[in-house]
N, CA, C, O and CB atoms as a CASP TS submission, in Angstrom:
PFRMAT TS
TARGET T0000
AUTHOR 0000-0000-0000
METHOD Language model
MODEL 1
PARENT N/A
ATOM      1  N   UNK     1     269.420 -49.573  -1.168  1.00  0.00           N
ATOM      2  CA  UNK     1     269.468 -48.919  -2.464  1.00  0.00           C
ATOM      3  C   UNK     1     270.334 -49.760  -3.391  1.00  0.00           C
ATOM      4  O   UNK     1     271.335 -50.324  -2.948  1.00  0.00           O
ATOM      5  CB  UNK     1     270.014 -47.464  -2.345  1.00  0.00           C
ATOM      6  N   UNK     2     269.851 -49.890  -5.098  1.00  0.00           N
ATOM      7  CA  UNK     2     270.422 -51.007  -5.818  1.00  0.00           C
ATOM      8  C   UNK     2     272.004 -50.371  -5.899  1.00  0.00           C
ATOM      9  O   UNK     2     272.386 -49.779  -4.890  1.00  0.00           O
ATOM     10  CB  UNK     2     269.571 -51.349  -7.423  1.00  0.00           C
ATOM     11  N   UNK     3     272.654 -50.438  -6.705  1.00  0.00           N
ATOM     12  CA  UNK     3     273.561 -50.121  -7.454  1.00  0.00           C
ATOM     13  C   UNK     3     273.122 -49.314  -8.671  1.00  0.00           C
ATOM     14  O   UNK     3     273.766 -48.337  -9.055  1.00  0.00           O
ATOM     15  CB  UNK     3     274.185 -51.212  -7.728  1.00  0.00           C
ATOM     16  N   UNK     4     272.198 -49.671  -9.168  1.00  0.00           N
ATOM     17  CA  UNK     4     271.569 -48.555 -10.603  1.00  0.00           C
ATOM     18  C   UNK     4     271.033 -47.491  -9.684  1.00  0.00           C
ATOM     19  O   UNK     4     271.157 -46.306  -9.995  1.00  0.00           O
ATOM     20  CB  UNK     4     270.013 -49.281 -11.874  1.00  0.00           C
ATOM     21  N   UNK     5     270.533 -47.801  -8.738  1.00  0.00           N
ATOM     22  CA  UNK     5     269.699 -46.022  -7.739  1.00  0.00           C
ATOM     23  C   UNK     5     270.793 -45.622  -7.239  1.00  0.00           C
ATOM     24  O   UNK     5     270.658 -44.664  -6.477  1.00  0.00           O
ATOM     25  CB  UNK     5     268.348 -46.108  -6.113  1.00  0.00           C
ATOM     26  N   UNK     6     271.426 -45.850  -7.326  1.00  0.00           N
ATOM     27  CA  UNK     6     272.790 -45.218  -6.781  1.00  0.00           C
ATOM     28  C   UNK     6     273.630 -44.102  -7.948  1.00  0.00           C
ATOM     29  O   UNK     6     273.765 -42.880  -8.011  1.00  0.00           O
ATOM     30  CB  UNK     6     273.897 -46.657  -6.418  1.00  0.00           C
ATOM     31  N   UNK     7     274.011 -45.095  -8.659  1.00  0.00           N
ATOM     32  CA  UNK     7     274.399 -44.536  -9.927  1.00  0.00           C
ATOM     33  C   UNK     7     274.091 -43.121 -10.479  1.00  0.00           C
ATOM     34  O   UNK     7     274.812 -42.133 -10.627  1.00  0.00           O
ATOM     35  CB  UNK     7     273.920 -45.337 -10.770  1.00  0.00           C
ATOM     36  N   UNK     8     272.380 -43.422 -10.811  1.00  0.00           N
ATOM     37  CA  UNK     8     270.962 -42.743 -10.933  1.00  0.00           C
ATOM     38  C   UNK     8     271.080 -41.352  -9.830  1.00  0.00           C
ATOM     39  O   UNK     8     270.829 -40.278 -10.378  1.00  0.00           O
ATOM     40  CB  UNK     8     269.557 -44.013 -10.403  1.00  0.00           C
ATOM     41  N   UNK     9     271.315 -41.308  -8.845  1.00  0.00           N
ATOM     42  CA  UNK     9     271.525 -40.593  -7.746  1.00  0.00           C
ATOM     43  C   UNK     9     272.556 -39.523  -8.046  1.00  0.00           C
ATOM     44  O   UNK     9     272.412 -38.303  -8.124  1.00  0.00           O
ATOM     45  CB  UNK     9     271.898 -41.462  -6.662  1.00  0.00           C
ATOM     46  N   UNK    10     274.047 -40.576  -8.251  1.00  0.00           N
ATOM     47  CA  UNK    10     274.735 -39.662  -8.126  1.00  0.00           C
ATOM     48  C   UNK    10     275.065 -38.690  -9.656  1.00  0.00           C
ATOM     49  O   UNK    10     275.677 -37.625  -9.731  1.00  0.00           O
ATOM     50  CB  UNK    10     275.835 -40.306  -7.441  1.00  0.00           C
ATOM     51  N   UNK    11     274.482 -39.415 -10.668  1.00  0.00           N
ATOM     52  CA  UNK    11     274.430 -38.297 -11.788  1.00  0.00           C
ATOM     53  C   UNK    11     273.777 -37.262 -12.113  1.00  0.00           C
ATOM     54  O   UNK    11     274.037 -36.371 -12.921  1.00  0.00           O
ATOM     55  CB  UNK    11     274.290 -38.638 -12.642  1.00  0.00           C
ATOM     56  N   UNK    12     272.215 -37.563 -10.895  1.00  0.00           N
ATOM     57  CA  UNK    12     271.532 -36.646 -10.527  1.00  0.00           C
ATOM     58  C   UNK    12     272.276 -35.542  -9.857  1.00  0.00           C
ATOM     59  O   UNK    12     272.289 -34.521 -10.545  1.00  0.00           O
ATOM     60  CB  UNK    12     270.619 -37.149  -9.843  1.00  0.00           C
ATOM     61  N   UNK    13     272.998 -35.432  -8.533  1.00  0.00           N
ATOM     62  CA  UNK    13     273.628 -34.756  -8.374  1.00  0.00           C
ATOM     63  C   UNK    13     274.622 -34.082  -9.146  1.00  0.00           C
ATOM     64  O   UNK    13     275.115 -33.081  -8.626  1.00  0.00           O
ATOM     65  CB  UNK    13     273.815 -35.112  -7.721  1.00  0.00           C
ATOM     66  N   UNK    14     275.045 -34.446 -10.352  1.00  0.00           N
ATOM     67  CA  UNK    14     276.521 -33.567 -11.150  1.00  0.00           C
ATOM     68  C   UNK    14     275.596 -32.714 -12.387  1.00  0.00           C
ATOM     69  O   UNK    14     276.045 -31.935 -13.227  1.00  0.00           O
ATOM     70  CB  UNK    14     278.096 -35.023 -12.143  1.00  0.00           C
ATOM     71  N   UNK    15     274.104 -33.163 -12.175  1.00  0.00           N
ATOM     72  CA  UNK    15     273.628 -32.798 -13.286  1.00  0.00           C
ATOM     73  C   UNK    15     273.169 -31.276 -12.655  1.00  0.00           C
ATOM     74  O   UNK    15     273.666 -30.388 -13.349  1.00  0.00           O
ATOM     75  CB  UNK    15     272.486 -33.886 -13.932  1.00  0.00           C
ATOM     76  N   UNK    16     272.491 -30.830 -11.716  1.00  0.00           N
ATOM     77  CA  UNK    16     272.394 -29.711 -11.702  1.00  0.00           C
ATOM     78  C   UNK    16     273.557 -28.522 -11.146  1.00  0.00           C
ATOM     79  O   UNK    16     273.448 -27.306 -10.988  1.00  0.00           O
ATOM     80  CB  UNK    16     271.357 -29.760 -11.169  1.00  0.00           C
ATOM     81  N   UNK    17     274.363 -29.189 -10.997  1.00  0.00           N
ATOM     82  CA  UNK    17     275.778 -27.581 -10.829  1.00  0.00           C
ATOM     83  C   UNK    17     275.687 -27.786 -12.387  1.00  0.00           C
ATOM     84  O   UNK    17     275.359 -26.839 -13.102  1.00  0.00           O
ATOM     85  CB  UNK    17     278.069 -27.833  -9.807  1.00  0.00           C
ATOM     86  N   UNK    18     275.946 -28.885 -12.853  1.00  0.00           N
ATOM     87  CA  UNK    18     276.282 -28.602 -14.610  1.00  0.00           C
ATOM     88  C   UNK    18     275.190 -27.688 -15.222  1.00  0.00           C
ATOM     89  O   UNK    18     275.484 -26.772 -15.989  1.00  0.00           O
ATOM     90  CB  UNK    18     276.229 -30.172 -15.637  1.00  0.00           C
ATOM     91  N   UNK    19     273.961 -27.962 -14.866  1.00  0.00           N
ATOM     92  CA  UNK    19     273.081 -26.878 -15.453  1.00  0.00           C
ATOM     93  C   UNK    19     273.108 -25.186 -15.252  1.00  0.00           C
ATOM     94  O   UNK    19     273.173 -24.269 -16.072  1.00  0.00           O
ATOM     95  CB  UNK    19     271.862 -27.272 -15.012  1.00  0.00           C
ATOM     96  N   UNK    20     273.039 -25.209 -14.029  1.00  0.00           N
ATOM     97  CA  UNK    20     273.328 -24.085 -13.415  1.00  0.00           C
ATOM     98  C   UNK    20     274.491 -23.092 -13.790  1.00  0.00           C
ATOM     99  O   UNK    20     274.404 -21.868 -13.699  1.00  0.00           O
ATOM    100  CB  UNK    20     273.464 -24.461 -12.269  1.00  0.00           C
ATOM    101  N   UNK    21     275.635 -23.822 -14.241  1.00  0.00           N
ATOM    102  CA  UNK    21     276.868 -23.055 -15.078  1.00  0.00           C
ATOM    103  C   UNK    21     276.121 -23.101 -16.568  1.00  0.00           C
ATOM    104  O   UNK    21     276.249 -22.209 -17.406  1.00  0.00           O
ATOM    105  CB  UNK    21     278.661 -24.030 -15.049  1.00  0.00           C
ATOM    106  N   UNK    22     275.731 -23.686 -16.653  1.00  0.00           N
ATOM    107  CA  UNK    22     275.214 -23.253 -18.325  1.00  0.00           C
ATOM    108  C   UNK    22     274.614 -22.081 -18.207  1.00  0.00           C
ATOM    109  O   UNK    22     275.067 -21.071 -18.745  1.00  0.00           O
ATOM    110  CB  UNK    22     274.073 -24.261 -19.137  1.00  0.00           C
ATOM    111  N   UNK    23     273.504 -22.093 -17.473  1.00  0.00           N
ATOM    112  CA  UNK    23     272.772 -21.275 -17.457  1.00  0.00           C
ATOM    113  C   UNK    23     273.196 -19.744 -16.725  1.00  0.00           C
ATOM    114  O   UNK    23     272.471 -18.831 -16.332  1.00  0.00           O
ATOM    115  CB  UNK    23     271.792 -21.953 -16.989  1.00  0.00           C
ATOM    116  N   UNK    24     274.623 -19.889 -16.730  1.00  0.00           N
ATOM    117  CA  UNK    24     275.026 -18.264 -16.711  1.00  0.00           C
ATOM    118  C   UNK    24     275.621 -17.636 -17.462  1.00  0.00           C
ATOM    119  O   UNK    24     275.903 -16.440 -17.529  1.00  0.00           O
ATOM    120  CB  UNK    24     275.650 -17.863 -15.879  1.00  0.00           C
ATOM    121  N   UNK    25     275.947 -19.012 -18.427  1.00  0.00           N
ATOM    122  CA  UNK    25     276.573 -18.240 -19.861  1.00  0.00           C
ATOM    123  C   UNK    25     275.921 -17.399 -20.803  1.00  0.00           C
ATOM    124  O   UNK    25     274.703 -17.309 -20.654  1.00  0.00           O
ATOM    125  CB  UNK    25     277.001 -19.145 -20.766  1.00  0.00           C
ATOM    126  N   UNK    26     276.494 -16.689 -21.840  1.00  0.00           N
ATOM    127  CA  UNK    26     275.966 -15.952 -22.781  1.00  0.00           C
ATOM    128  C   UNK    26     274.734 -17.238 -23.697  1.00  0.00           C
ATOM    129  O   UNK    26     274.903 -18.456 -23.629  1.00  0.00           O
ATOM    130  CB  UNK    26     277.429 -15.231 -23.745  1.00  0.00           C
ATOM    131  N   UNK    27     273.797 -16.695 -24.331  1.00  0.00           N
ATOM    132  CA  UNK    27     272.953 -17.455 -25.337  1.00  0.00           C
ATOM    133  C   UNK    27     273.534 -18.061 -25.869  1.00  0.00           C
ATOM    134  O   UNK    27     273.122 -19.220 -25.838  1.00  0.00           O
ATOM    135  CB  UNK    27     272.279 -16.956 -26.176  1.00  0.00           C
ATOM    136  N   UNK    28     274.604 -17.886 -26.566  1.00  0.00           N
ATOM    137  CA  UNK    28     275.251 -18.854 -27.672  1.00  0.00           C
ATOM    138  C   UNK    28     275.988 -19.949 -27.339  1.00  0.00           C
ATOM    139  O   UNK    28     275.939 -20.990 -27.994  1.00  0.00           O
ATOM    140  CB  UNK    28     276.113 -18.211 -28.482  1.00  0.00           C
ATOM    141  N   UNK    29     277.059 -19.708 -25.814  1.00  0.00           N
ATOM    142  CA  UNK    29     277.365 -20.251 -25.516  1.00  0.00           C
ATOM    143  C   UNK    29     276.961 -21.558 -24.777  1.00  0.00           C
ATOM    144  O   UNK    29     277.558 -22.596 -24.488  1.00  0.00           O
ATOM    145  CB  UNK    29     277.765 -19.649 -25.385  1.00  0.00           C
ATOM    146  N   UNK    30     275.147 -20.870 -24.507  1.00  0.00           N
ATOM    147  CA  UNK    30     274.563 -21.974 -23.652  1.00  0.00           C
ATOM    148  C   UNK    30     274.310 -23.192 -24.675  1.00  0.00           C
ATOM    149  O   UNK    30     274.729 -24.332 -24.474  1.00  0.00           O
ATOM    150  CB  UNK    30     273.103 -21.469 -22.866  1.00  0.00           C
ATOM    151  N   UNK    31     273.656 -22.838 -25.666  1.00  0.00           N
ATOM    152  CA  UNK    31     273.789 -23.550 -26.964  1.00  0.00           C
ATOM    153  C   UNK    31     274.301 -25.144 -26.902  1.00  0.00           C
ATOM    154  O   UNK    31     273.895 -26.299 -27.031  1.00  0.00           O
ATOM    155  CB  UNK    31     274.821 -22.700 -27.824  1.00  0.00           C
ATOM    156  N   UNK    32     275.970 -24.031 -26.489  1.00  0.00           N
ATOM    157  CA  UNK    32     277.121 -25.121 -27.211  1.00  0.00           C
ATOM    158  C   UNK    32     276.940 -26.252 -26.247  1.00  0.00           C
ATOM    159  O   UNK    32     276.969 -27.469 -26.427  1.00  0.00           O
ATOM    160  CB  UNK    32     278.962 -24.559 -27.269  1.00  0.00           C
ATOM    161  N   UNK    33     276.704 -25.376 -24.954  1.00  0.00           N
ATOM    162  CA  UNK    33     276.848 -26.309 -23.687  1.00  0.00           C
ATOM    163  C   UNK    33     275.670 -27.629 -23.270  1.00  0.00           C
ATOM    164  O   UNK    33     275.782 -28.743 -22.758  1.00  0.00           O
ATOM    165  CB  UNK    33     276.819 -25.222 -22.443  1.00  0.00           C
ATOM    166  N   UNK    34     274.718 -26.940 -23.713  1.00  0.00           N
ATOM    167  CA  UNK    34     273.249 -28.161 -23.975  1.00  0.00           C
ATOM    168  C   UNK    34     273.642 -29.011 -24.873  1.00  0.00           C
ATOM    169  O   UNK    34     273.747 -30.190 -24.535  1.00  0.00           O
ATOM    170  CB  UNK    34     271.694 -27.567 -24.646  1.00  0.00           C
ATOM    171  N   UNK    35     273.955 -28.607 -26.244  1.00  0.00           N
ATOM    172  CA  UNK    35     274.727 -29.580 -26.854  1.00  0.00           C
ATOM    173  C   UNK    35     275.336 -30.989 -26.757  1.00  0.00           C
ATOM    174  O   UNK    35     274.954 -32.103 -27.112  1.00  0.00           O
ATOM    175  CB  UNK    35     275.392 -29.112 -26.963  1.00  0.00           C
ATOM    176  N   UNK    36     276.728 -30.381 -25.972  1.00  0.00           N
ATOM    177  CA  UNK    36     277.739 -31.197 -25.585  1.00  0.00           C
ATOM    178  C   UNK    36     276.814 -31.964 -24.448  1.00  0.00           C
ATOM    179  O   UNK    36     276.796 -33.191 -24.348  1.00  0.00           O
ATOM    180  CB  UNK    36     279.180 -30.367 -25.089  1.00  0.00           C
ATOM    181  N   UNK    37     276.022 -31.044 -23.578  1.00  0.00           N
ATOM    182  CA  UNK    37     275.943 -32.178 -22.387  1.00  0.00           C
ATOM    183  C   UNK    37     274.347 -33.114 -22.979  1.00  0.00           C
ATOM    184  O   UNK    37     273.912 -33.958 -22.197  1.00  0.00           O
ATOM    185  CB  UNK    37     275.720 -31.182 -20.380  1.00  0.00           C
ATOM    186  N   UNK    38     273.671 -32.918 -24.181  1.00  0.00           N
ATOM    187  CA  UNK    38     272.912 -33.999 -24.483  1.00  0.00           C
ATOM    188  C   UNK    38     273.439 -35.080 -25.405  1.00  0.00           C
ATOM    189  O   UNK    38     272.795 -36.051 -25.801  1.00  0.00           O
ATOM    190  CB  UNK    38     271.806 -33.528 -24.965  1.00  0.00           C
ATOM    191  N   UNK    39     275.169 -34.672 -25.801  1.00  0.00           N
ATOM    192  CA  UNK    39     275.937 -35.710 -26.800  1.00  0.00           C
ATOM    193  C   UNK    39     276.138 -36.664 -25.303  1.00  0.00           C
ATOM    194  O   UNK    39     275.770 -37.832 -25.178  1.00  0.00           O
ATOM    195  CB  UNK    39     277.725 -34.998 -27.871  1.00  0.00           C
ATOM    196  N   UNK    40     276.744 -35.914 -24.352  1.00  0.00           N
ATOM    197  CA  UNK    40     277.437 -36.894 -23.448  1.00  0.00           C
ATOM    198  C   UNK    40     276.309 -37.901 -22.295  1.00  0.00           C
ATOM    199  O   UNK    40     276.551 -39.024 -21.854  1.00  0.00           O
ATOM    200  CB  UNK    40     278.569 -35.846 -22.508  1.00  0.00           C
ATOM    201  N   UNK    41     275.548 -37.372 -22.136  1.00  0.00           N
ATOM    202  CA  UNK    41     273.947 -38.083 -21.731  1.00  0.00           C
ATOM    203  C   UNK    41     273.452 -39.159 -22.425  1.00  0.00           C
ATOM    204  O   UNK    41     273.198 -40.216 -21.847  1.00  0.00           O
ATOM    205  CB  UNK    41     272.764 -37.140 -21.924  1.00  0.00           C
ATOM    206  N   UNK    42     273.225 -38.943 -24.058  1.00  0.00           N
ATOM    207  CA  UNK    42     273.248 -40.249 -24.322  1.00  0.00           C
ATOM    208  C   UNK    42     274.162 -40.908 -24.669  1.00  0.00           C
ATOM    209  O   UNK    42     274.029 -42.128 -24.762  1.00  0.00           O
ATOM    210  CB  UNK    42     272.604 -40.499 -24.970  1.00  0.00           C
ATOM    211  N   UNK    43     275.364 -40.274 -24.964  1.00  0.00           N
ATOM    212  CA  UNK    43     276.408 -41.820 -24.482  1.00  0.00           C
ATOM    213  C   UNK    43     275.952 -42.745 -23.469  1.00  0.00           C
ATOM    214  O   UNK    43     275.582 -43.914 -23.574  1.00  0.00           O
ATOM    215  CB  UNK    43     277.901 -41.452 -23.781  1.00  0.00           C
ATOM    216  N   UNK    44     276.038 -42.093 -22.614  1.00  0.00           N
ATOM    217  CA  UNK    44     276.021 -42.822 -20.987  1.00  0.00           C
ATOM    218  C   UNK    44     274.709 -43.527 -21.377  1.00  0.00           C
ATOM    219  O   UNK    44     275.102 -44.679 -21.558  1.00  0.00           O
ATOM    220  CB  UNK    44     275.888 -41.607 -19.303  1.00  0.00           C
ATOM    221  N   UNK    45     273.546 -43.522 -21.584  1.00  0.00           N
ATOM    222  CA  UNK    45     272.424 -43.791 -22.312  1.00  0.00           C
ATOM    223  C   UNK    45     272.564 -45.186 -22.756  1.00  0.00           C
ATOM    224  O   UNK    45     272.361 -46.258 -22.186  1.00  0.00           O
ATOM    225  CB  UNK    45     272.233 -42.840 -23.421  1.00  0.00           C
ATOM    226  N   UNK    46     272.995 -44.849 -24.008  1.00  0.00           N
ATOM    227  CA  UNK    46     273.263 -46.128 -24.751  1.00  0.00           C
ATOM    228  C   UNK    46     274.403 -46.825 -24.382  1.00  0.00           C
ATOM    229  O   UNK    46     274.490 -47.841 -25.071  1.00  0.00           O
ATOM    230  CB  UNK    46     273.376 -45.927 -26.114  1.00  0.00           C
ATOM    231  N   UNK    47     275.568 -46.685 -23.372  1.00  0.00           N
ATOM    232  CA  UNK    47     276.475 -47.770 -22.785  1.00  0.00           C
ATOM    233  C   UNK    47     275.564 -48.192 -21.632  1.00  0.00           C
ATOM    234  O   UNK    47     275.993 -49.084 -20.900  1.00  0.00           O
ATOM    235  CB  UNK    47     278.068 -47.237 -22.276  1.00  0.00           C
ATOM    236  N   UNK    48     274.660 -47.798 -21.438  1.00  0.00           N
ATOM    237  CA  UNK    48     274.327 -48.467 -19.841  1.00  0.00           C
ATOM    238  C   UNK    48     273.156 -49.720 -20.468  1.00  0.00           C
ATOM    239  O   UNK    48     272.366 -49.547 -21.396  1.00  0.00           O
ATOM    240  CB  UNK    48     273.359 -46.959 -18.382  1.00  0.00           C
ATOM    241  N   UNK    49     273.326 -50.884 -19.712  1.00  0.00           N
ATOM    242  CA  UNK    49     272.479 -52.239 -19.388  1.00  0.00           C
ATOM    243  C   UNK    49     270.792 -51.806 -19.771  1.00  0.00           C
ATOM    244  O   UNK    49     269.958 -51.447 -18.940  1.00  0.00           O
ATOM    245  CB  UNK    49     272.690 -52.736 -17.452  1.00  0.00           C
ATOM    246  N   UNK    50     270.543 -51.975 -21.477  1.00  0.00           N
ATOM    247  CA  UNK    50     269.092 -52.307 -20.877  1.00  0.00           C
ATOM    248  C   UNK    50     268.601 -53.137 -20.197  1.00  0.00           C
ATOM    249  O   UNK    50     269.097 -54.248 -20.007  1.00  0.00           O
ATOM    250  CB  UNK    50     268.374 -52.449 -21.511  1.00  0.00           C
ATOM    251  N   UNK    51     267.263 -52.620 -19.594  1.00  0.00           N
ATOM    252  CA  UNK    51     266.183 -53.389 -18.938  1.00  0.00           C
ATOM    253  C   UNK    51     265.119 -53.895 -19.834  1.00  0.00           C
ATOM    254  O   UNK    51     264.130 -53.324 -20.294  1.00  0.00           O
ATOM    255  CB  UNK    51     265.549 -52.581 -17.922  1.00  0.00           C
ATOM    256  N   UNK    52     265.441 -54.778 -19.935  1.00  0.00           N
ATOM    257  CA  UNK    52     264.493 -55.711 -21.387  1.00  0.00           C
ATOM    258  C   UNK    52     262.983 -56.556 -20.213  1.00  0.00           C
ATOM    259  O   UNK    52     262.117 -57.260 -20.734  1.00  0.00           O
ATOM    260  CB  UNK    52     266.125 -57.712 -22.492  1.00  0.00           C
TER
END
């Protein structure tokens, strides 16, 4: 396994407990929380190595 499937892997893993707490919050709050976690997604996004 590379180092990027790895990576890839393990953000896979933090990504669904993170969903899963969203998704027991109130509506509004889930909101905030999709939000924040599609600001912080593409960070990571756009700092990571394209593949050109």
């Amino acid at each position: 396994m590379s180092s990027d499937e790895h990576e890839t892997e393990n953000a896979a893993d933090g990504l669904l407990p993170t969903l899963e707490v969203i998704e027991q919050q109130p509506l509004g709050q889930r909101a905030v929380a999709y939000a924040a976690l599609l600001d912080e997604l593409s960070r990571r996004l756009d700092s990571s190595p394209s593949q050109a």
